[in-house]
C-alpha positions in Angstrom: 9.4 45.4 8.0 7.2 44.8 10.8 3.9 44.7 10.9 2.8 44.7 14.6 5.4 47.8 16.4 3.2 47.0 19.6 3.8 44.0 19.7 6.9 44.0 18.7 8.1 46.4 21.8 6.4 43.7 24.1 8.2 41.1 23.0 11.4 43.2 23.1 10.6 44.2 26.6 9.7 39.9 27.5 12.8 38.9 26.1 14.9 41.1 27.9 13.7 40.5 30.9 13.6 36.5 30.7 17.4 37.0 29.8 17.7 39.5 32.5 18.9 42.7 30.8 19.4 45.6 32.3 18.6 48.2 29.4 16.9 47.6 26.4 16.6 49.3 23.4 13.5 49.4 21.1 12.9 51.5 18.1 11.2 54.6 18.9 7.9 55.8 17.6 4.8 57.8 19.4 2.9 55.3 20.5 5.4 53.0 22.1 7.2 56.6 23.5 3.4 57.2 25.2 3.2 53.5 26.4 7.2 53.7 28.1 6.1 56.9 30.2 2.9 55.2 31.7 5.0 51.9 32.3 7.5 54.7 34.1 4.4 56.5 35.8 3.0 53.5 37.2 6.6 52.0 38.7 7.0 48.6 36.0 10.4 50.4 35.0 13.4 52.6 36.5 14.0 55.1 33.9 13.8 55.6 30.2 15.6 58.1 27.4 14.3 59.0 23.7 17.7 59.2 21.7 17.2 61.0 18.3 21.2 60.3 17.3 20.4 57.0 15.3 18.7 58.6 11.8 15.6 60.0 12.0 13.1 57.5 13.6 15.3 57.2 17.1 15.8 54.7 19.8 13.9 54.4 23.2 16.5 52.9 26.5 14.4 51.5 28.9 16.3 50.5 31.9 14.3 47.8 33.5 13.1 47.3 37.1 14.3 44.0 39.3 13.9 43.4 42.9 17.4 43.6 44.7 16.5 40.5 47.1 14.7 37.8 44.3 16.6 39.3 41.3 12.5 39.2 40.1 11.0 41.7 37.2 8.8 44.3 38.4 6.7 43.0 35.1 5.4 39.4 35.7 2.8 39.6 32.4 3.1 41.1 29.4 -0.3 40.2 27.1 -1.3 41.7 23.9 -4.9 42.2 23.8 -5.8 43.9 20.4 -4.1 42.8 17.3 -4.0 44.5 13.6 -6.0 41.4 12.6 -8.5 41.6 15.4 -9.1 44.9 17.6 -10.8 44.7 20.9 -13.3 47.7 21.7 -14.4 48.4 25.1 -17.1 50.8 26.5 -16.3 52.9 29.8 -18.3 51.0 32.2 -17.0 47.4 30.6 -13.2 48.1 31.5 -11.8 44.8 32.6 -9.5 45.3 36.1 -6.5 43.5 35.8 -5.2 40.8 38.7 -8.3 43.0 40.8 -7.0 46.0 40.1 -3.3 44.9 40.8 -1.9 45.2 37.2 -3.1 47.8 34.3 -4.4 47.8 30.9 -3.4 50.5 28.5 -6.4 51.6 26.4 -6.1 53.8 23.4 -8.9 55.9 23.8 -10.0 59.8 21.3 -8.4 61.2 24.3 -5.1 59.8 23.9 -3.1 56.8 25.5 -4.3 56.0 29.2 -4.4 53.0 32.1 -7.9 51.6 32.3 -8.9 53.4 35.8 -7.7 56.8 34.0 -10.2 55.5 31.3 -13.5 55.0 33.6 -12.5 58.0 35.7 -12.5 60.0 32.5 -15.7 57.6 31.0 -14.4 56.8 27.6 -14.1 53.3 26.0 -11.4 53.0 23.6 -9.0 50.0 22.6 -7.6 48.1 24.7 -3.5 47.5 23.6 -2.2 45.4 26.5 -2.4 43.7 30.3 0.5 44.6 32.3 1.1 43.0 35.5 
């Protein structure tokens, strides 16, 4: 059993890029389904399906996004920020910019699962779950 699903779906996603995998597949669950559509939304990966055929919890393919020239991930950094043994609050006005404002953060907020400039636009504080850049 796994303790950590966030963190577990990182790693997933870090070791299939070092390797250089095309498609990866990670257990589905809401969270890491809400965190796969911003990663789409902001361009870190090509396309993604939620398959339901695998008993009841599911699968999530994530095809991943390389640059045709330098064969290079469109995800440099993966970092996990808040951990079940330590969670990191934030206000609105304290949200961190990533690489200035070049990579995101994904914050867990009472509004649901958003980047950190969705967050301040919005002005609500929440959890921050990861640095992507």
């Amino acid at each position: 059993m796994n303790t950590d699903p966030i963190a577990d779906y990182l790693t997933r996603l870090r070791n299939a890029i070092a390797a250089k995998h095309r498609v990866v597949d990670v257990p589905a669950s809401n969270l890491k389904k809400e965190i796969t559509k911003i990663l789409f939304d902001k361009g870190y990966i090509l396309n993604y399906k939620f398959e339901t055929e695998n008993g009841p919890q599911g699968n999530i393919k994530i095809a991943l996004k390389y640059d045709l020239k330098t064969k290079s991930s469109a995800i440099k950094v993966l970092k996990r920020v808040s951990t079940p043994g330590s969670r990191n609050y934030i206000g609105a006005k304290e949200l961190p910019r990533v690489l200035n404002g070049l990579g995101i953060n994904i914050i867990s907020t009472s509004k649901g699962l958003m980047t950190g400039k969705m967050a301040k636009e919005k002005k609500c504080g929440g959890e921050i779950i990861c640095y992507i850049s």
